[in-house]
Biopython code that builds the backbone (N, CA, C, O; Angstrom):
import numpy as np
from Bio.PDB.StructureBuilder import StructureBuilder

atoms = [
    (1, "UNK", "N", (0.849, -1.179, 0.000)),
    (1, "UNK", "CA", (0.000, 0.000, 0.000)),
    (1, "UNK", "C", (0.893, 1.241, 0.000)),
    (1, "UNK", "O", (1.785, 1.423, 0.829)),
    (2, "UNK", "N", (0.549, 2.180, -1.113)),
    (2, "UNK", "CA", (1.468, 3.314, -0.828)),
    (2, "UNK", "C", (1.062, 4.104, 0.208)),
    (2, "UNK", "O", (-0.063, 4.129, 0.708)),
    (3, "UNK", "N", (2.335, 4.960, 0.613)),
    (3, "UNK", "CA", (2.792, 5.903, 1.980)),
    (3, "UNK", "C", (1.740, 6.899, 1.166)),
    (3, "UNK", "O", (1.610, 7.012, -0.052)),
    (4, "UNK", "N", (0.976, 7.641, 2.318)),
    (4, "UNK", "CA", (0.347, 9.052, 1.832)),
    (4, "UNK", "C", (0.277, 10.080, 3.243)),
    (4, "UNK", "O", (0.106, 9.588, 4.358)),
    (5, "UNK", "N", (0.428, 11.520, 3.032)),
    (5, "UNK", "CA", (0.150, 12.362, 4.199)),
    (5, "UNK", "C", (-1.075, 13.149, 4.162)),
    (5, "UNK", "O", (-1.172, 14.275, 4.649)),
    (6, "UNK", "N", (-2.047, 12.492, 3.542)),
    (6, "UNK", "CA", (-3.199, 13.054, 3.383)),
    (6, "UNK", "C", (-4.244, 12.893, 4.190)),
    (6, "UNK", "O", (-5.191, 12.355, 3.618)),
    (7, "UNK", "N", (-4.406, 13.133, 5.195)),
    (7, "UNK", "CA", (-5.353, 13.049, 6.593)),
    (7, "UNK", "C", (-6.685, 12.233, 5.844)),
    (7, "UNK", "O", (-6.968, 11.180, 6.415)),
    (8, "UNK", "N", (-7.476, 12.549, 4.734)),
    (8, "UNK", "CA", (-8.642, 12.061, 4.344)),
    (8, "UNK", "C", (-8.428, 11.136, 3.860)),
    (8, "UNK", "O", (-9.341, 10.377, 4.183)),
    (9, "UNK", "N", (-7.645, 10.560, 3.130)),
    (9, "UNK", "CA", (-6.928, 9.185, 2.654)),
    (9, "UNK", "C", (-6.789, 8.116, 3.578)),
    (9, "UNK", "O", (-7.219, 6.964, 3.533)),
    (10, "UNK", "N", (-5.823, 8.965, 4.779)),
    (10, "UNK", "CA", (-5.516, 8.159, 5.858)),
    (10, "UNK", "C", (-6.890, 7.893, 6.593)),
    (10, "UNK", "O", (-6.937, 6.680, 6.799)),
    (11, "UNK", "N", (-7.917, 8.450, 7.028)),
    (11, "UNK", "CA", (-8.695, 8.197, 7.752)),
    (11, "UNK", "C", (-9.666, 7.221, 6.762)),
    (11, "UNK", "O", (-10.223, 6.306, 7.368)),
    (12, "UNK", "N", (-9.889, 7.297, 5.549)),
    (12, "UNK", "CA", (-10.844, 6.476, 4.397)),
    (12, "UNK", "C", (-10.011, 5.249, 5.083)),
    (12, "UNK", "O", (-10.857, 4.472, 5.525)),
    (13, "UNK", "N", (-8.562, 4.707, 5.379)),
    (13, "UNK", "CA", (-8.381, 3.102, 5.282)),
    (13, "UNK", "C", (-8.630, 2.725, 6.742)),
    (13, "UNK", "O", (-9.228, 1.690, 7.036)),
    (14, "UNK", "N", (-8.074, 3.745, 7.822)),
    (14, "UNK", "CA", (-8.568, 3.445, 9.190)),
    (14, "UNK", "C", (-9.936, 2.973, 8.959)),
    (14, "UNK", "O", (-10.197, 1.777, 9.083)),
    (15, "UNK", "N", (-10.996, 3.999, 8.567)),
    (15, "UNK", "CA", (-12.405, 3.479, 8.537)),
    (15, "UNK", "C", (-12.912, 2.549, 7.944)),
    (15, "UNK", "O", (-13.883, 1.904, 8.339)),
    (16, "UNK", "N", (-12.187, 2.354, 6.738)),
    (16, "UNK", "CA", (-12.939, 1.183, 5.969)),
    (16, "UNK", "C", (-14.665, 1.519, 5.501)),
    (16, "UNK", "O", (-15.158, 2.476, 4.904)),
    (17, "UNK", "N", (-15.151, 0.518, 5.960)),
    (17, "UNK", "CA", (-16.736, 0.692, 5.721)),
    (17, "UNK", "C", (-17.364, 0.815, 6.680)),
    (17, "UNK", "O", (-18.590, 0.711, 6.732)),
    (18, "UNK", "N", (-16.644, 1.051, 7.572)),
    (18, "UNK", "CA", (-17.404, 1.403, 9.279)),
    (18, "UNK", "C", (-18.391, 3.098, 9.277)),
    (18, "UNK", "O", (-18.035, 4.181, 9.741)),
    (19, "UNK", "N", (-19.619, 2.740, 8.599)),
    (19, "UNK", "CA", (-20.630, 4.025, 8.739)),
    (19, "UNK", "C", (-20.202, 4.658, 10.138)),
    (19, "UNK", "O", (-20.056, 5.877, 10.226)),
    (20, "UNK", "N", (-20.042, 3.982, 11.012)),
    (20, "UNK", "CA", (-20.783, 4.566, 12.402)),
    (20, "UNK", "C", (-19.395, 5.373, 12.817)),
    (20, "UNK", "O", (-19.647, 6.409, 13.432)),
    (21, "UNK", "N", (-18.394, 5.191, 12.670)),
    (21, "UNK", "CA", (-17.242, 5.694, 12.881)),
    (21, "UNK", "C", (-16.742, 6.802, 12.320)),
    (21, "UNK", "O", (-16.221, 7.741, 12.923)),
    (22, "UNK", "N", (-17.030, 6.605, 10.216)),
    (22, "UNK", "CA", (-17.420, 7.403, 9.753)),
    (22, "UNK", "C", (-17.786, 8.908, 10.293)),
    (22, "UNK", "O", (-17.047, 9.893, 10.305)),
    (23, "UNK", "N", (-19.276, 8.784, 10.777)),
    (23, "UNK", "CA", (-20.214, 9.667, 10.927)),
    (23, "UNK", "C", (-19.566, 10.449, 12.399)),
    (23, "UNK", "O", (-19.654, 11.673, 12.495)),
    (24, "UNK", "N", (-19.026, 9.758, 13.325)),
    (24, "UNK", "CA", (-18.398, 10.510, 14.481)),
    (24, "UNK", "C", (-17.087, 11.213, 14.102)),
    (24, "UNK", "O", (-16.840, 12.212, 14.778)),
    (25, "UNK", "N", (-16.091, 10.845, 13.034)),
    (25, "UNK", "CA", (-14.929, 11.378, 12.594)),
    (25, "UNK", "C", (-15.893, 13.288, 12.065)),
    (25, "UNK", "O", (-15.570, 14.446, 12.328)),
    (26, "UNK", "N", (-17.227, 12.622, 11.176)),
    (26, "UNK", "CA", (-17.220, 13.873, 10.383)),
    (26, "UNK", "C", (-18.067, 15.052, 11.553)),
    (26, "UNK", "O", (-18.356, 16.240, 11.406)),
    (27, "UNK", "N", (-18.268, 14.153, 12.652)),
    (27, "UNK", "CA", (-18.788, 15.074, 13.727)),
    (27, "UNK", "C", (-17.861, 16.075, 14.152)),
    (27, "UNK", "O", (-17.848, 17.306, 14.130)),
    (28, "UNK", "N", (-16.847, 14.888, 14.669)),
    (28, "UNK", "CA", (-15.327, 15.545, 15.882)),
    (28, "UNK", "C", (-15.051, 16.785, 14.690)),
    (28, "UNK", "O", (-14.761, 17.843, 15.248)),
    (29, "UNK", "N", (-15.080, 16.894, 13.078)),
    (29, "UNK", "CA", (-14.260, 17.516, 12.233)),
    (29, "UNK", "C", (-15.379, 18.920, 12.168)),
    (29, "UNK", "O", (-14.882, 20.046, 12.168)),
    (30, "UNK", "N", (-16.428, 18.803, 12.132)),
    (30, "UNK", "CA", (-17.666, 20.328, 12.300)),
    (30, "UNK", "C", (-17.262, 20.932, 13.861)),
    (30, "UNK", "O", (-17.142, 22.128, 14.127)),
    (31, "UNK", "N", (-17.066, 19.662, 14.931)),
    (31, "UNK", "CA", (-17.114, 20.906, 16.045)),
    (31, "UNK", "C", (-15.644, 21.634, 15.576)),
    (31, "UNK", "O", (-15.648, 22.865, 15.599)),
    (32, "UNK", "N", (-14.437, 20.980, 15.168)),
    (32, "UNK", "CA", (-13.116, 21.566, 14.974)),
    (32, "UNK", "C", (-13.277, 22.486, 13.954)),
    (32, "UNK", "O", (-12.743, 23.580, 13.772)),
    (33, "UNK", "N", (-13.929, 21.994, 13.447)),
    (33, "UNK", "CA", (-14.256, 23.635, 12.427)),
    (33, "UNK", "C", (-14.601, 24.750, 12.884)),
    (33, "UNK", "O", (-14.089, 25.826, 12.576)),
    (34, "UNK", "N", (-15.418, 24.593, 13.587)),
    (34, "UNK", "CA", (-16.505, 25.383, 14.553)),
    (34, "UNK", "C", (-16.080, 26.171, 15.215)),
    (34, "UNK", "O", (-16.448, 27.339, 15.332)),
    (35, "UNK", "N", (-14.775, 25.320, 16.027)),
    (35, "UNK", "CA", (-13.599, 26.063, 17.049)),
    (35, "UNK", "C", (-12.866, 26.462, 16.752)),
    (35, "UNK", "O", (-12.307, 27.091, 17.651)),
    (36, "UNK", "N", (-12.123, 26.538, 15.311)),
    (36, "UNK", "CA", (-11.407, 27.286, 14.753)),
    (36, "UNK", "C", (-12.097, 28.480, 13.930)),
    (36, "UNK", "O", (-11.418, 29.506, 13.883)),
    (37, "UNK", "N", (-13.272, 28.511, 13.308)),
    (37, "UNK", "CA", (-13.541, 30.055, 12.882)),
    (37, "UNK", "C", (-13.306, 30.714, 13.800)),
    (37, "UNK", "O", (-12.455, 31.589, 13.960)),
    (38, "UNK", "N", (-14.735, 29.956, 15.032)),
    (38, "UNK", "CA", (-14.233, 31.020, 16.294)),
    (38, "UNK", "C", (-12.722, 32.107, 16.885)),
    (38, "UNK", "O", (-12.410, 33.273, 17.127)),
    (39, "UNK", "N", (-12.097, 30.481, 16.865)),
    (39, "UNK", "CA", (-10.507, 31.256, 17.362)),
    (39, "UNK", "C", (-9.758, 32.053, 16.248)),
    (39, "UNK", "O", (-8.637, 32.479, 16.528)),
    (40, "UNK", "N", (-10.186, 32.250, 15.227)),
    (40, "UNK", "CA", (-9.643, 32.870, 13.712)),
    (40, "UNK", "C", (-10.168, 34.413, 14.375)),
    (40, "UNK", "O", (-9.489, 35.307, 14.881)),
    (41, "UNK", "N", (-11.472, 34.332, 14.176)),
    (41, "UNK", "CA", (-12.461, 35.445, 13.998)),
    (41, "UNK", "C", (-11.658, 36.310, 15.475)),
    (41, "UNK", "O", (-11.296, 37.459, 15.731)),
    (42, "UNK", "N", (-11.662, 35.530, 15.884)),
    (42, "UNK", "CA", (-11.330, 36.730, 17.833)),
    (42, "UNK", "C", (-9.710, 37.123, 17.285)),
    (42, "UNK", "O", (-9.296, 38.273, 17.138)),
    (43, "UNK", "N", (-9.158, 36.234, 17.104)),
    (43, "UNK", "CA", (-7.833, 36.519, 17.026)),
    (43, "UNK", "C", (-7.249, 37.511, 15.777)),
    (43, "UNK", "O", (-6.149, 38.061, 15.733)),
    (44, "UNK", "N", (-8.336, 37.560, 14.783)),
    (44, "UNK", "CA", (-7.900, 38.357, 13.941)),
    (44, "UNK", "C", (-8.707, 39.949, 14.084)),
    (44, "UNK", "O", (-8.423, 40.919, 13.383)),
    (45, "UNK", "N", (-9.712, 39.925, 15.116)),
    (45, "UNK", "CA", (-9.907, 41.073, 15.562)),
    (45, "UNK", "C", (-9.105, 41.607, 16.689)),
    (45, "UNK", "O", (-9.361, 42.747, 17.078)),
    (46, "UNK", "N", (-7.999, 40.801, 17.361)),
    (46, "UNK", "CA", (-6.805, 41.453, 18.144)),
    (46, "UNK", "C", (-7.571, 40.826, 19.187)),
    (46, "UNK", "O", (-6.992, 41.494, 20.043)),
    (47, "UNK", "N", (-8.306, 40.183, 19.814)),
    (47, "UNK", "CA", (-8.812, 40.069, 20.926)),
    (47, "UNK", "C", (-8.633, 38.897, 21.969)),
    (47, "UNK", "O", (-8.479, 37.705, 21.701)),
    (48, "UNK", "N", (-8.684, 39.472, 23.179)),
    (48, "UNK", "CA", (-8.042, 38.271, 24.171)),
    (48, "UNK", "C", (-9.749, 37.204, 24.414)),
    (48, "UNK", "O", (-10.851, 37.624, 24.062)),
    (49, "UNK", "N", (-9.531, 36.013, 24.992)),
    (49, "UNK", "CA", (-10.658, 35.738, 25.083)),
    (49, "UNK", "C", (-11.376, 36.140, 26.460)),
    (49, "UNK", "O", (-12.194, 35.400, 27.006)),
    (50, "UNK", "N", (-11.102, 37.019, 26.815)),
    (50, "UNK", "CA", (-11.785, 37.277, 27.905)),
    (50, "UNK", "C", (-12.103, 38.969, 27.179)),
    (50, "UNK", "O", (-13.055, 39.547, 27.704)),
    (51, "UNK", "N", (-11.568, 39.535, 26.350)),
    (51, "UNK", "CA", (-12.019, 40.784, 26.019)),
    (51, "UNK", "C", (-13.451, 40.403, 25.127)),
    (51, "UNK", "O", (-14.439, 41.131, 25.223)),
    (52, "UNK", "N", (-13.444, 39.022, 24.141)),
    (52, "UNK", "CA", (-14.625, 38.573, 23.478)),
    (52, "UNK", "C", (-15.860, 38.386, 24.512)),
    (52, "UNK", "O", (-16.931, 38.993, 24.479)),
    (53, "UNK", "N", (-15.554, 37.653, 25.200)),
    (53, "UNK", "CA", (-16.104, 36.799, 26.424)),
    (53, "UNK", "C", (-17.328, 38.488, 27.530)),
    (53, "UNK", "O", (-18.466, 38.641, 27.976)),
    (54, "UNK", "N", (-16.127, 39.211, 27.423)),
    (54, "UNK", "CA", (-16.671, 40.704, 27.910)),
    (54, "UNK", "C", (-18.053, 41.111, 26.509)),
    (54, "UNK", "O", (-19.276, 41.122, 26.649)),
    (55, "UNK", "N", (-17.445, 41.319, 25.593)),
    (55, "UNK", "CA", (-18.223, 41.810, 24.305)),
    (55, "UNK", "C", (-19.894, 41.325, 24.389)),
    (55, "UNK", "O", (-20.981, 41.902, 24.430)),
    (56, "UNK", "N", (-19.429, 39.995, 24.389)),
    (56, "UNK", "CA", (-20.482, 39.047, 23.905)),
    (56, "UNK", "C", (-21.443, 38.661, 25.661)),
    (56, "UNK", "O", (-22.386, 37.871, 25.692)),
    (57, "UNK", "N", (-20.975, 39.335, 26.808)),
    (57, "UNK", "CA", (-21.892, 39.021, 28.081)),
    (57, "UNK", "C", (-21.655, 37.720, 28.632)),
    (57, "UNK", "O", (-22.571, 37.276, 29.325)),
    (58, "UNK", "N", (-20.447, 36.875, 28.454)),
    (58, "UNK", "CA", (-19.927, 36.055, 29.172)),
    (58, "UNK", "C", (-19.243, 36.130, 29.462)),
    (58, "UNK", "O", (-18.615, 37.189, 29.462)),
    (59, "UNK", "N", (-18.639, 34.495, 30.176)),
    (59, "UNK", "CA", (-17.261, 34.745, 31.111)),
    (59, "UNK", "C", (-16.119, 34.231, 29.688)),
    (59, "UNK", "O", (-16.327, 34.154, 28.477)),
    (60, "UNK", "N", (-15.028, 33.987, 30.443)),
    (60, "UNK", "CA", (-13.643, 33.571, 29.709)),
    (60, "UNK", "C", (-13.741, 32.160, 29.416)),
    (60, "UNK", "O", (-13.689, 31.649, 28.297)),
    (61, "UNK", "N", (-13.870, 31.643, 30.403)),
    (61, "UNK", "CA", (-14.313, 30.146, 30.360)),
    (61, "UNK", "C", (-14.720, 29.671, 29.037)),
    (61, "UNK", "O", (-14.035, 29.107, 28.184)),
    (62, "UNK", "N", (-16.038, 30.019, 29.017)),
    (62, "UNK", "CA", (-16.926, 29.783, 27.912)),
    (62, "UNK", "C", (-16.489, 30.090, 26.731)),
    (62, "UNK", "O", (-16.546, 29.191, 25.892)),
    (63, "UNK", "N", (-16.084, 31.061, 26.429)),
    (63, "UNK", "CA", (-15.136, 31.089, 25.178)),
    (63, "UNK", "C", (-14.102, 30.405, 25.000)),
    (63, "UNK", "O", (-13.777, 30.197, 23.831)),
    (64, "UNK", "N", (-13.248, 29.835, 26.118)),
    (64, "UNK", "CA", (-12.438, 28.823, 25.600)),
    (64, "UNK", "C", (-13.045, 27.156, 25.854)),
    (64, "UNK", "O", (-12.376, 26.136, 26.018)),
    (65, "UNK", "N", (-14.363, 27.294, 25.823)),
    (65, "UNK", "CA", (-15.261, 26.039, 26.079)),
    (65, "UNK", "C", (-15.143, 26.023, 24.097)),
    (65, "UNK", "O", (-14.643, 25.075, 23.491)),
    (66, "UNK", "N", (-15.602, 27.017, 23.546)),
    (66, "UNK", "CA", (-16.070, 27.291, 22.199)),
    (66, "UNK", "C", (-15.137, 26.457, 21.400)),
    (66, "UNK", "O", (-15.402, 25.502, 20.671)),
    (67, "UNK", "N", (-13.561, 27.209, 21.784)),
    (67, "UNK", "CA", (-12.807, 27.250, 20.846)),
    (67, "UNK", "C", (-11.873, 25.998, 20.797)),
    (67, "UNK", "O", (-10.836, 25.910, 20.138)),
    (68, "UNK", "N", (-12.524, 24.860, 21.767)),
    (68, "UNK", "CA", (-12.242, 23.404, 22.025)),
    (68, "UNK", "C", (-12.555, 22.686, 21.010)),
    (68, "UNK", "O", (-13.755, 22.448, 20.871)),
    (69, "UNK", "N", (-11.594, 22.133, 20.011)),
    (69, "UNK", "CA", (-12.021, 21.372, 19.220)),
    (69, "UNK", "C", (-13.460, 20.369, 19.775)),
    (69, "UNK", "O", (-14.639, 20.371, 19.423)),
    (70, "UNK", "N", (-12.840, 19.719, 20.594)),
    (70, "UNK", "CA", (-14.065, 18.776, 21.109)),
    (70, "UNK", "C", (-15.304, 18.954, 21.551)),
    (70, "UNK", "O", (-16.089, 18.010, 21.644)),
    (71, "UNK", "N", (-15.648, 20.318, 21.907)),
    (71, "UNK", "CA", (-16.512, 20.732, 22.098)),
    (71, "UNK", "C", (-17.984, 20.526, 21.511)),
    (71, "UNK", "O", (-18.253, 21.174, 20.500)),
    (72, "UNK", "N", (-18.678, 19.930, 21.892)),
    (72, "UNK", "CA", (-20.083, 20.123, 20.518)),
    (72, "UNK", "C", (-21.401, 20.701, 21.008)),
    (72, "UNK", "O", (-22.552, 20.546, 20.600)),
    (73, "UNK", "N", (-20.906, 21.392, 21.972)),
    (73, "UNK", "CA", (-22.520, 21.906, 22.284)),
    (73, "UNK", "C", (-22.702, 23.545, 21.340)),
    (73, "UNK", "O", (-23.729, 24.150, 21.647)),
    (74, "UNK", "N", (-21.917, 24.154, 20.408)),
    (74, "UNK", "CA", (-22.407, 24.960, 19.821)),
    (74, "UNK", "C", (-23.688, 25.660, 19.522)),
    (74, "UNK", "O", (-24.544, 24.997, 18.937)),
    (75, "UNK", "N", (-23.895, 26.619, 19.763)),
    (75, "UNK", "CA", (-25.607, 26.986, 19.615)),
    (75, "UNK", "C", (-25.537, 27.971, 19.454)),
    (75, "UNK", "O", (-24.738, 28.716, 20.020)),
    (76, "UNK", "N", (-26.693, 28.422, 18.287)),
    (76, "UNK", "CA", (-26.698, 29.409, 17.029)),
    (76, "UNK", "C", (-26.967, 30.659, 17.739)),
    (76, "UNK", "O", (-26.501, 31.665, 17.203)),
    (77, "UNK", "N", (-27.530, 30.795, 18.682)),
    (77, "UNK", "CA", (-27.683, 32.243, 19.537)),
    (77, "UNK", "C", (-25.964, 32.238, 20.182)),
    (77, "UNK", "O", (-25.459, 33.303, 20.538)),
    (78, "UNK", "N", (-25.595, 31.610, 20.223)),
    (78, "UNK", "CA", (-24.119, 31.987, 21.153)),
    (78, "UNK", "C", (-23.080, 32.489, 19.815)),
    (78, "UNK", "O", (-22.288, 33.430, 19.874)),
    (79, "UNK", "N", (-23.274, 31.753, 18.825)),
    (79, "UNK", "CA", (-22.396, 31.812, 17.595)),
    (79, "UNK", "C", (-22.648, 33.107, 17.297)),
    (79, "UNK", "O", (-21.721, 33.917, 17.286)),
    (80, "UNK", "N", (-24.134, 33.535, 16.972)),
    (80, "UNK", "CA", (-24.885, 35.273, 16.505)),
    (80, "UNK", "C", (-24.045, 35.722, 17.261)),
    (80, "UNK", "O", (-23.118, 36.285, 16.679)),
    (81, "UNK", "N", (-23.951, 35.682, 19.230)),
    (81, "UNK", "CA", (-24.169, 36.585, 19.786)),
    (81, "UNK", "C", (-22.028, 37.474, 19.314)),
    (81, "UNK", "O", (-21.623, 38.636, 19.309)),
    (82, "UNK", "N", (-21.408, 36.276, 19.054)),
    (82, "UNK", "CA", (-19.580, 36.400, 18.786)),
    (82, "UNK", "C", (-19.471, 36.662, 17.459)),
    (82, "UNK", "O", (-18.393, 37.054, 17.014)),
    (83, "UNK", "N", (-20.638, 36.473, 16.587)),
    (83, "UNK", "CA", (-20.434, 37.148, 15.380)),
    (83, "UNK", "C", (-20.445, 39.144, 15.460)),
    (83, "UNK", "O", (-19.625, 40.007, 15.147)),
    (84, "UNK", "N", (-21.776, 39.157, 16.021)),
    (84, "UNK", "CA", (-22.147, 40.719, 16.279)),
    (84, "UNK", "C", (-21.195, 41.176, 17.030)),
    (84, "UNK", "O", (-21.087, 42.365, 16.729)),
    (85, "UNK", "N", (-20.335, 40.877, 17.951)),
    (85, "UNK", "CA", (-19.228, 41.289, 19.054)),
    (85, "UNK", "C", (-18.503, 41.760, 17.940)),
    (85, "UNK", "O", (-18.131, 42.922, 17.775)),
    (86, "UNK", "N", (-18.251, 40.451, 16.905)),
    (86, "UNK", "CA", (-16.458, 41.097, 16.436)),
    (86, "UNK", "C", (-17.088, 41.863, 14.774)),
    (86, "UNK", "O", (-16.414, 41.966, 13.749)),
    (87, "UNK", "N", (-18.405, 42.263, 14.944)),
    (87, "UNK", "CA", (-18.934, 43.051, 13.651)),
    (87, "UNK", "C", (-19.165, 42.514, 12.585)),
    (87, "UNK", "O", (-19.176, 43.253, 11.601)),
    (88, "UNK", "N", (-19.443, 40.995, 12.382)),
    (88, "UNK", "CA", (-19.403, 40.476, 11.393)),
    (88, "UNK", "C", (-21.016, 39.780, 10.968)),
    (88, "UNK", "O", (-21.952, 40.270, 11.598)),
    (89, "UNK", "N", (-21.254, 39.024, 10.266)),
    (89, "UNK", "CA", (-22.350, 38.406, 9.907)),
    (89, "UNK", "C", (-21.900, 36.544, 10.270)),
    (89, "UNK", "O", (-20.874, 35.876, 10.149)),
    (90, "UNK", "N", (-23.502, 36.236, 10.818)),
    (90, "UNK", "CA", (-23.156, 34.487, 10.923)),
    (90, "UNK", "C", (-23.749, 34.035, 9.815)),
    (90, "UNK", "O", (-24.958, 34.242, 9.713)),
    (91, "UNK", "N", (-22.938, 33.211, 8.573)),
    (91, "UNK", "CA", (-23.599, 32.488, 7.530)),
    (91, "UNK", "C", (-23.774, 30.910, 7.592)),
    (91, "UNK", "O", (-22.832, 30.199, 7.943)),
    (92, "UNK", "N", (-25.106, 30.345, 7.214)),
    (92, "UNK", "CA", (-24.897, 29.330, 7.636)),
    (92, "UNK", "C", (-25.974, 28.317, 6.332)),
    (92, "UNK", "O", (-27.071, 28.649, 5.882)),
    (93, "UNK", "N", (-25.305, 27.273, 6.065)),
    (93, "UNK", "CA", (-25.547, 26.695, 4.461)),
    (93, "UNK", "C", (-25.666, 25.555, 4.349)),
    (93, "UNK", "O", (-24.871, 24.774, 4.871)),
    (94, "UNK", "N", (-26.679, 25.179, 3.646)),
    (94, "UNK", "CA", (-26.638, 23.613, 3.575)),
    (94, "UNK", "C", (-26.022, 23.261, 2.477)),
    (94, "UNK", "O", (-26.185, 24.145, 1.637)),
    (95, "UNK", "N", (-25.304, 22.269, 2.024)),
    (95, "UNK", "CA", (-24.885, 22.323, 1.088)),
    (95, "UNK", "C", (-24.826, 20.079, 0.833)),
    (95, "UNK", "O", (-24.820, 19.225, 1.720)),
    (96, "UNK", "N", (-24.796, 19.887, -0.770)),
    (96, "UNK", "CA", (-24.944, 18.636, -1.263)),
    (96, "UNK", "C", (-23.912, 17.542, -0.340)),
    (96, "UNK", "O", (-22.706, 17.780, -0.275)),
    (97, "UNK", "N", (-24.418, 16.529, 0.244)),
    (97, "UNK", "CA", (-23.236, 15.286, 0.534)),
    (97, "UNK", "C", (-21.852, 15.492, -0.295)),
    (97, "UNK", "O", (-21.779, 15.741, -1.499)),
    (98, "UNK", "N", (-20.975, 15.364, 0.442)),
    (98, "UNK", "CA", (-19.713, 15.406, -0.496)),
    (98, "UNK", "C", (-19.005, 16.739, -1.154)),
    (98, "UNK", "O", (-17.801, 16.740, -1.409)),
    (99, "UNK", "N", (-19.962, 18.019, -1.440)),
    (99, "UNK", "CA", (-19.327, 19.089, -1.208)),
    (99, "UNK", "C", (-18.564, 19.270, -0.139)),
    (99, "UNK", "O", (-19.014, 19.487, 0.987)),
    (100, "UNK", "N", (-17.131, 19.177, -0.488)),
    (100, "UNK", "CA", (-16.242, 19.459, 0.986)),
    (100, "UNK", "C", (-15.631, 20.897, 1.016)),
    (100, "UNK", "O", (-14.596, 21.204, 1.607)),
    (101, "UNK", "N", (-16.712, 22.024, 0.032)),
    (101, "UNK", "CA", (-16.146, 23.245, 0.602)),
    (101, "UNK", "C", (-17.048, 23.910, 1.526)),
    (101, "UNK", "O", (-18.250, 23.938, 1.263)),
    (102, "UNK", "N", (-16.518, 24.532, 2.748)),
    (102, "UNK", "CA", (-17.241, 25.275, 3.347)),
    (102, "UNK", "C", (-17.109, 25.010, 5.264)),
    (102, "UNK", "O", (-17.330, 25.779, 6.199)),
    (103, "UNK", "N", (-16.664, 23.609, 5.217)),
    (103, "UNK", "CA", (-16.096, 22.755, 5.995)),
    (103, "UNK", "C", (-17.882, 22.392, 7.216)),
    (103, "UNK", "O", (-18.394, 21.307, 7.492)),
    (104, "UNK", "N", (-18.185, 23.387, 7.505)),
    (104, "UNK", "CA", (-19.314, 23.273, 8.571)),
    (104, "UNK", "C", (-20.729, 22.419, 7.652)),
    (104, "UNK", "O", (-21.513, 21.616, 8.159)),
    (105, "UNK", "N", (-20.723, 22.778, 6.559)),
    (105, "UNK", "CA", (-21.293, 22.516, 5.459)),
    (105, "UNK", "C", (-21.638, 20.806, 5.287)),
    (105, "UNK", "O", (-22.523, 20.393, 4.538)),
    (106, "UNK", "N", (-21.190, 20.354, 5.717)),
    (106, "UNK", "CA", (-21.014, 18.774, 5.216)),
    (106, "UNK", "C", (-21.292, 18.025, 6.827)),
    (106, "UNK", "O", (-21.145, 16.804, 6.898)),
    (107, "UNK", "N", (-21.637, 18.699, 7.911)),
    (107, "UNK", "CA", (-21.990, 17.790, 9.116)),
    (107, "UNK", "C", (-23.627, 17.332, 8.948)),
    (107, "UNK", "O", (-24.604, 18.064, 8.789)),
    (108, "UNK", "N", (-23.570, 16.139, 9.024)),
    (108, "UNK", "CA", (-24.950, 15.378, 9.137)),
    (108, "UNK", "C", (-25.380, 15.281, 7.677)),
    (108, "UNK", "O", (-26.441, 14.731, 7.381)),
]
sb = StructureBuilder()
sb.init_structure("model")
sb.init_model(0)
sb.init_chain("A")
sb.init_seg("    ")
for serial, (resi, resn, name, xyz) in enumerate(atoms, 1):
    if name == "N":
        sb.init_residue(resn, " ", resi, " ")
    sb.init_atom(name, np.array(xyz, "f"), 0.0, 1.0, " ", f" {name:<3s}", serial, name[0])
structure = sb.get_structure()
């Protein structure tokens, strides 16, 4: 079998035909998405997470609850409320099985 460093390659032979494993990989990969706009979006507005955390009417904590890959309790009023903090708009898209642009796009 050839050598590859391609994370989606590599995870297609780990999984095999295992649906159920599958479907939790493409979970763990939306909340990591999830937690990285987040930490993009704060960090490229200069901001500490406790200055966001201030913005948006929470504590510090919770924002670095967000920006936990593992995290999956995400919820669309908390997402609005860190979009409007750092001035931006929340977009959110359904898009066809197998479109893999957009990254949030392709959970479930």
């Amino acid at each position: 079998m050839a050598k590859t460093k391609d994370a989606l390659k590599i995870l297609e032979r780990v999984t095999g035909a295992d649906a159920q494993l599958r479907e939790l990989i493409k979970e763990e990969t939306w909340g990591a998405h999830v937690a990285r706009l987040i930490y993009q979006a704060r960090t490229e507005a200069g901001l500490t997470q406790q200055q966001l955390a201030e913005l948006v009417g929470t504590k510090q904590p919770d924002i670095a609850r967000l920006e936990d890959a593992d995290y999956q309790g995400h919820s669309l009023t908390m997402l609005h409320r860190i979009a409007t903090a750092l001035n931006q708009r929340l977009e959110i898209a359904f898009a066809p099985v197998g479109d893999h642009h957009g990254g949030a796009g392709n959970h479930g």
